[in-house]
Every structure is written in C-alpha cells, then in structure tokens.
N, C-alpha and C positions, 0 to 999 in steps of 0.2 A: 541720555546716559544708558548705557548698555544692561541689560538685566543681571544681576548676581545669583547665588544658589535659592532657591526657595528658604531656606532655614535663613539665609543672612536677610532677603528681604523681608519674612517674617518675624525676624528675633527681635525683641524689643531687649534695650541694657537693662542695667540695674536702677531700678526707680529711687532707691534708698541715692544710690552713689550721686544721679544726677541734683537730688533734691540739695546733698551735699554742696555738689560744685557752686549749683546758683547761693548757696549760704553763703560759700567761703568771697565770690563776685563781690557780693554787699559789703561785707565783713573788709575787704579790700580797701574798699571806700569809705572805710572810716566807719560802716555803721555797727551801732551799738547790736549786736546779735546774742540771743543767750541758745546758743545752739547742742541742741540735745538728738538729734538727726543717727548719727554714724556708730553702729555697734562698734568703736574702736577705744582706744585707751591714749589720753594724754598724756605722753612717756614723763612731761615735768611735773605731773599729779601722780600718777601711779607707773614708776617706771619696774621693767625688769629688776629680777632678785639680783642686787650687789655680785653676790658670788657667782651666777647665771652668768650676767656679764663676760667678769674675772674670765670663765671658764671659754666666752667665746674667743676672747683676746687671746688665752691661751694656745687656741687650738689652729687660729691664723698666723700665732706666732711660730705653729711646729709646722707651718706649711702645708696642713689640710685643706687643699685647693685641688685637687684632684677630683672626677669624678666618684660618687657614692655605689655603692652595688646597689642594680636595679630595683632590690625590696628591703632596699636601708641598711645601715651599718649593724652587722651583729651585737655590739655592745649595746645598741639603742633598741635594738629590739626584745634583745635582753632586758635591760632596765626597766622597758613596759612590761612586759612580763612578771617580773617581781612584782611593778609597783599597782599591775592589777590583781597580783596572787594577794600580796596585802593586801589593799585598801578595799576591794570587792570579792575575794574572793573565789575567782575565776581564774583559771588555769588555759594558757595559751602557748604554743610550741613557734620558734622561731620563723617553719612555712605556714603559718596560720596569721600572721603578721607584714604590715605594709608603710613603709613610710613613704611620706609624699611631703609636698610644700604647703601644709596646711588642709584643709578637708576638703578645699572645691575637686581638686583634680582627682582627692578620693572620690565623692561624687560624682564626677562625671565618668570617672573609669567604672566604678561600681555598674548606674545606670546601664554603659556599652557594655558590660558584663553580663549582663540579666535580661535587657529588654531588646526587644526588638519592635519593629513600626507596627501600629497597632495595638501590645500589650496593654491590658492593663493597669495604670499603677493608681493605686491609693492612697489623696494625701489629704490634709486637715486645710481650711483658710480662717482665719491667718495664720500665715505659717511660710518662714525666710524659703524665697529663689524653688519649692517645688514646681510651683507652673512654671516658671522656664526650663528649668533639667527636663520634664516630662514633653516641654514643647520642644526643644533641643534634639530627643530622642525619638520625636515623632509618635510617644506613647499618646496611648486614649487616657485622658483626663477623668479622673472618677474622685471629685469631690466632696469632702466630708465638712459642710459649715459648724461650726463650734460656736459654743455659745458661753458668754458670761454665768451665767448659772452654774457653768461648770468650770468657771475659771478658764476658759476657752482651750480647753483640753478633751480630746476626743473621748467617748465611750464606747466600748466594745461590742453593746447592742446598735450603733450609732454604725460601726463596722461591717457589722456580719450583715449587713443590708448589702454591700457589693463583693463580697470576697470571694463569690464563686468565681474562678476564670481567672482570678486576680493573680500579677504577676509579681507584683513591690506594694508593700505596705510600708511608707515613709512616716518614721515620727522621730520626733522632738523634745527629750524630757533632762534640764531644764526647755523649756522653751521660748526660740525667737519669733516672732514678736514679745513673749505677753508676759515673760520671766517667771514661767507659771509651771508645775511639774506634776507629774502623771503621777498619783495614787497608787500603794500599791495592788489594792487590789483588783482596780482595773484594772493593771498592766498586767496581774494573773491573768486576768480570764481573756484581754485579746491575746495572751501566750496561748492557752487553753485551746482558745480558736482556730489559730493557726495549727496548730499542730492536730488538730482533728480533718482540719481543710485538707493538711495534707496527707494525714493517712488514709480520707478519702478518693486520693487521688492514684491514678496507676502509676505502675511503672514507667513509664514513656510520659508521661504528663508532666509540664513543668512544674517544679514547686512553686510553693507562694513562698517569697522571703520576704525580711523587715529590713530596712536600711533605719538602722536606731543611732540619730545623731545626738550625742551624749558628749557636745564642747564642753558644756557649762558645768558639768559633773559633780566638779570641788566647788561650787559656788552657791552653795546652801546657804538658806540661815534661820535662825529661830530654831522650832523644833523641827521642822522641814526635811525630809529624809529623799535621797535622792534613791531610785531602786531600777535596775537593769533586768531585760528578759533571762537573762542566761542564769543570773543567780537566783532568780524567782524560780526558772523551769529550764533545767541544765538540759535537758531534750533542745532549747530552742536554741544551743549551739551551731546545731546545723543545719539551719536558715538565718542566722543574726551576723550582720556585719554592722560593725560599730565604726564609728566616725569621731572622733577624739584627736587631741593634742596641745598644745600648748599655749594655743595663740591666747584664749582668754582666760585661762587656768594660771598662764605667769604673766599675766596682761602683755604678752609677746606675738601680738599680732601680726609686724613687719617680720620674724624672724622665721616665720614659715616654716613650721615643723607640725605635721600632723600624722594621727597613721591609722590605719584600719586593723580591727582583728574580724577573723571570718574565718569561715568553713578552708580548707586548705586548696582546695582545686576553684574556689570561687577567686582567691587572693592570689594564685596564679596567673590567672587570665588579666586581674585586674594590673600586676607586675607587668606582663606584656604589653598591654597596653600602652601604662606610664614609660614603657621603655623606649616606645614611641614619640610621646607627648614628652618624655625628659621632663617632668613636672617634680623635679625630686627636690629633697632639701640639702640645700649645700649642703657638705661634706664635715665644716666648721663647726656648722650650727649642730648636726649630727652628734659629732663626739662632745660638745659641753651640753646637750641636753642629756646624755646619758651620765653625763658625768654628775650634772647637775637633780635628775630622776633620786642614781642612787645616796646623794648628800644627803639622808632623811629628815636631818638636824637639821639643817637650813631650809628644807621644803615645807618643813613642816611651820617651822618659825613665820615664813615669809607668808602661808599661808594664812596665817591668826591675822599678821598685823594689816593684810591686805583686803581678806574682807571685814576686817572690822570697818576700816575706812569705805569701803563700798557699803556696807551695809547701815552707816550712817548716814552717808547721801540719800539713801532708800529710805529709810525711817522718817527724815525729816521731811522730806517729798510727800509723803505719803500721810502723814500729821497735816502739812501744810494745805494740802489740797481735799482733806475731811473736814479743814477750818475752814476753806471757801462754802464746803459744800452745807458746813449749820450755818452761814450765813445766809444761805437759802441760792445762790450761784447753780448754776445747771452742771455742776461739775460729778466728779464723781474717778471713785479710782479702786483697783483692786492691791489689796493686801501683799507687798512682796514678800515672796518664796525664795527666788535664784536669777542666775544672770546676774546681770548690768541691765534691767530693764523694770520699767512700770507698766502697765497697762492704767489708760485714762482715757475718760470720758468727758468731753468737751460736748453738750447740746445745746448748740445756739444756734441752730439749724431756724428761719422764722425770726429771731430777734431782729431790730435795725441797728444802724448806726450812721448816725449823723444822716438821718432819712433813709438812708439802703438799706435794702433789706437785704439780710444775710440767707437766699435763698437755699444754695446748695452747701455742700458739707466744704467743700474746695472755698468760698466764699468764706466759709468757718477760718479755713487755713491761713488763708491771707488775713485775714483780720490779727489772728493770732500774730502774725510774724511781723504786721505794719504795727500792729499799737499796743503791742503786749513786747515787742520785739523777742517774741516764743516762736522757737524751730522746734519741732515735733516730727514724726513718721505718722501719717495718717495707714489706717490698717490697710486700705483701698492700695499700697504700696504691697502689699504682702498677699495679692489674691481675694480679700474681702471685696465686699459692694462696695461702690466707690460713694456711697451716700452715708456709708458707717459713722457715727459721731466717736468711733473709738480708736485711740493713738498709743504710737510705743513712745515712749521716753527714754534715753540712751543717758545714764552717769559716767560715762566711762572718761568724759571730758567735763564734767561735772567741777567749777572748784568750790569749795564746801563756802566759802564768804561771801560768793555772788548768789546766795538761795534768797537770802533776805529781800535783795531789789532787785532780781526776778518775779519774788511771789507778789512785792509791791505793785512792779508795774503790770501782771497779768493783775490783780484786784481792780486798781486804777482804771485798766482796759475793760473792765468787764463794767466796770459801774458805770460806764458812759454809753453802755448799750441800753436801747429801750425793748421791752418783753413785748412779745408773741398779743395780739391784739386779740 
C-alpha cells in the first residue's frame, strides 16, 4: 500500500470514540453493558429544551436551508453577546465572535491561526484531544502532569516552568476528563503570568495566548463557581479565545452549534479558515439557537430542571463509590464540581482473579468490563500514563434506576478478587 501524508500515517483517532464503538459491538450482542464511556447525552434521559426544539422545527419550516454567513448569523451572535453581557459579565462586538459546528473546528481553525510547526503549545494531562490538535499541527508538545491533590487542575507555578517561547496555553475549566474547575485564584495569577510574559515580549515577538475552553460553563453545582480570565483580568481580552456553545449547556450535542469570542483580527483569520473547511452550523439550527439564547424564561427553567437531574446522578455515584471505599475496596473518587463527569480511582493493579493476576492497569479495564460489566474512560485515553489507576465517568447516558445493579454488580466483581500478596 502506497504511503499517505505524514500527519495521516501518524494520526491516531479518538481513543474515547473507538472504546465507544467496541461498547456498542457487545452491547449488539445482547450483552448486558453499563456503559459510561462517551461525553454525550441520551436525548430519551436528557433530551433538548421543548421550546429549543419547537424553535428548530420552526426555522426548517421558514425554509432556513441556505448557507450561514461565514462568522455566523448576526442574530446568533447577537444573542451570545447578551447572554455573556449577562450571565459573566463580558462585553463582545459582533467581529470579535465566531460560530462554527460545535468547538472541534473552532479548535482546529484557532490552532491553524496561532501555530505554526514547531511552536510551542502548553497543555495539562489529562485533559480531552490536546495531544492530537498539537500533534495535528505539528506543534512541540510541552506537558504539564496534574495531579489529584489538586483536583487534577493545573497550577500557575506548575506553568511558569515552560511559558517562556510559549505560543498557546490550552485549559479547560469546567474540566474534561475530571469535571473538576479551576479556582479562582489560580486562574488570577496564570492571568497575571500571561500578561507579564507578554509585556515582556517585543514588538515582533509572538504573543503567548490561552485557548480557554469553557463548554461546561452553566454546569456547576453545589457552591462550585465557575470564573473566566477576561472577567478576572479584562487585560486578558486580548490574548483569550474562548471555546463555548451548546452542545453540553442544552445537552444538544448532535445539533452543532458552537462559537468562539476572541481578540477581533484573531477571529478573522480563524472565519477564513472555516470558510474553507465550511465547518459552519446550519443555518436552522442558527436562528432557534438565538431565538432560543434570548427566551431567558425557558433557558433559565430548563437549566434548574436539567442539572438538577445531572447532579443527582453525581451525588449518588459519588456516595456510592465512598461506600465501596469504607468497606475497605481499593476504590476511591473525587468530589463533583461540573460537567457530566466523575473522576475515579480504581487500584487493582496486583490483585488476581480466578488465579490472574491483574498486572497492568488495561488488565484492570477488562476486568471491570467482563465481570463488573463497567465501561469507564481510563485517563491513559486522555494523554495520562497508560498505567494510571484513574478514570472518567461519563452520566450523560446515565439512567438513574440502573445505579443500584450497577454498584451491585461492580461490589459482587470486586469481592471475587484476591489482594495483592
């Protein structure tokens, strides 16, 4: 077979997506799966807001099948605008704003905006798809390990180790994997940093900017405060491009509506781009999301009832697997914040079972999946060590009556293992 581009014989997919597919194979076959894998939402557990809907039906009924203008419909960019003067506080002008089909192609236009082969870009592990966009772009990898101690969310002294030269600082707050959110006063001080970096820097010298991806935003809970650079440190306007939209805000994932605000000549380039890529969001989906933005009354409503139901999934997860863990179980889990996600600790790394010994961490995996019938995301998906004992948990297909004989059959699976000699 003939050789392809370097990038295509290099690129590995989405590890999350394939672990998917082999789920859904089994799952085919009748088998019993309690599958927690896929940052996506079961539309018949948590479907789109009623009126959302309504508003799409609407807008394919007036015959909005036309192409979109290249940096999104003005009403929709409008609408963000409001609904971030509201709810955050930040002030964004219609060329400072970008809709796309969801965040990847913001993403990748961003990236081909900024970097070039070699750059440096700075990212956390774990932490969703950075080594691919970095490897995609040909950038130098400069990673920052994260650690449970800190809720596996990076620290700004943990930063200022690579920033000199540094071309993208990538974060995540809430964040995928670990549904875990950046503090704010750390998120001062690597604001603090950046903007010192750069007024260190000359004229001709590239900036350092943040690609701050901010899906999970409205999906707090507890006392849990979500907080952005810009409104921390309105200076960091002009290096922050944010990464936002609807997919997991209206659990409207397939409906591909996402958009960037940024510096205004950054969000141009990245329009060209897309105008290339045509990576846009229908035109349909365009006009009921803004229609649906300015509905405050229903956004707001649908917001309460929605994460309440998410954040019941969370609680009881999160209770259930402290009860394995006083029972003396190798288990272990961190406190949720935000997202659709848990962070969990599975260490049976050393145990046997039925004489095998559960050597490596992947050993762990399979175990889980043949006799617990538990699908999980091992972190080693997400850039960690592939020997990490720590996984994401995804509720998004979560249904709240199957927890009980889930947590049974992981208990059941776990008492048949023999400990570490």
């Amino acid at each position: 077979m003939s050789k392809l581009s370097n990038l295509a014989e290099t690129l590995i997919g989405s590890e999350i997506v394939k672990l998917g597919n082999e789920i859904n194979v089994r799952k085919s076959k009748g088998e019993q799966i309690y599958n927690y894998t896929i940052g996506d939402f079961d539309p018949a557990i948590f479907p789109i807001p009623a009126e959302f809907e309504e508003e799409i039906v609407k807008a394919y009924r007036e015959h909005h099948t036309n192409y979109p203008p290249g940096d999104g419909l003005l009403a929709l960019r409008n609408a963000v605008t409001d609904m971030m003067r509201r709810t955050e506080g930040i002030d964004y002008k219609s060329d400072e704003i970008q809709i796309a089909s969801g965040g990847r192609p913001l993403i990748y236009s961003l990236f081909k905006t900024l970097i070039n082969p070699g750059d440096k870009v700075i990212y956390t592990v774990p932490s969703w798809n950075n080594n691919h966009y970095v490897h995609m772009n040909e950038a130098a990898h400069c990673v920052v390990e994260v650690f449970p101690e800190y809720n596996f969310m990076p620290r700004a002294k943990d930063i200022q180790l690579h920033i000199k030269g540094a071309a993208l600082l990538c974060l995540c707050s809430p964040q995928n994997p670990t549904g875990t959110t950046l503090q704010k006063e750390e998120l001062e001080s690597i604001c603090d940093m950046i903007i010192a970096e750069n007024a260190s820097r000359s004229a001709d010298e590239k900036k350092l900017y943040l690609m701050f991806d901010q899906m999970y935003w409205t999906l707090t809970f507890g006392a849990v405060k979500h907080y952005n650079p810009v409104t921390l440190r309105p200076e960091m306007k002009a290096y922050t491009i944010f990464v936002d939209g609807i997919s997991k805000s209206l659990s409207a994932t397939g409906v591909r509506v996402g958009w960037s605000l940024g510096p205004a000549h950054v969000i141009a380039k990245m329009k060209a781009l897309l105008s290339h890529i045509g990576a846009w969001a229908p035109m349909a989906e365009q006009y009921a999301t803004a229609a649906f933005l300015n509905n405050t009354t229903a956004l707001d409503s649908f917001m309460i009832s929605f994460k309440k139901k998410l954040e019941d999934r969370l609680n009881y997860i999160h209770n259930a697997f402290n009860g394995l863990q006083s029972k003396g179980y190798p288990v272990a889990i961190i406190a949720p914040q935000a997202a659709i996600y848990l962070t969990i600790k599975i260490d049976l790394k050393g145990y046997s079972f039925n004489g095998q010994e559960l050597s490596v961490q992947s050993d762990v995996s399979n175990f889980l999946l043949s006799e617990a019938k538990l699908a999980i995301v091992p972190f080693s998906c997400f850039g960690a060590d592939k020997e990490s004992p720590w996984y994401r948990m995804s509720i998004g297909t979560c249904k709240f009556e199957e927890l009980d004989e889930m947590f049974a059959a992981l208990e059941t699976a776990l008492k048949q293992l023999t400990p570490k000699s």
